[in-house]
C-alpha positions, 0 to 999 in steps of 0.5 A: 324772275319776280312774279305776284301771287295772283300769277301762282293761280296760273299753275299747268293742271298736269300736275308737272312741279315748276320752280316759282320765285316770289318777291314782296316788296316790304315798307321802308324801315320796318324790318331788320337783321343784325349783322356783325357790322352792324344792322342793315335794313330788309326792304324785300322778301325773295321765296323760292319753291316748287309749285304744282296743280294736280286734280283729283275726282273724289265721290263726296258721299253722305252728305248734310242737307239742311234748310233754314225756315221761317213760318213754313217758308224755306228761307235758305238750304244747301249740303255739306260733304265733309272729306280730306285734302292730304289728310287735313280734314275740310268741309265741302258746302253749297248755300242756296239763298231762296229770298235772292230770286 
């Protein structure tokens, strides 16, 4: 089974892990092992691993309005919600673009 990455997206949001392969085709002649015999060149990469969706409702609280102003017109303003996926901090944001009507 070979599968692309714009197909990992495709992951049952049951949060049920599924076994996906990975295969990338690499240019000729731009990567090799050494072998007791001899080198041999690598002409593809094969990944094998568990893949899953879970979602997760989480309350993003506190957050930071700002605007963007020149000479009393709002130019842009959006928010940002800092949080944590997994214990790796992110920030969470949303820009809105006044001069695009």
């Amino acid at each position: 089974m070979q599968e692309h990455s714009s197909e990992m997206l495709n992951a049952r949001p049951d949060g049920d892990k599924e076994l996906r392969i990975l295969s990338a085709q690499l240019p000729k002649r731009t990567l090799q092992v050494q072998k007791p015999d001899g080198n041999e060149f690598i002409t593809s990469i094969t990944y094998e691993l568990e893949y899953w969706c879970e979602t997760k409702n989480e309350h993003l609280a506190d957050g930071n309005h700002y605007k963007y102003m020149d000479n009393e017109k709002m130019l842009m303003q959006g928010v940002e919600f800092r949080t944590e996926i997994e214990g790796v901090p992110i920030i969470v944001s949303l820009a809105l673009n006044n001069s695009i009507k």
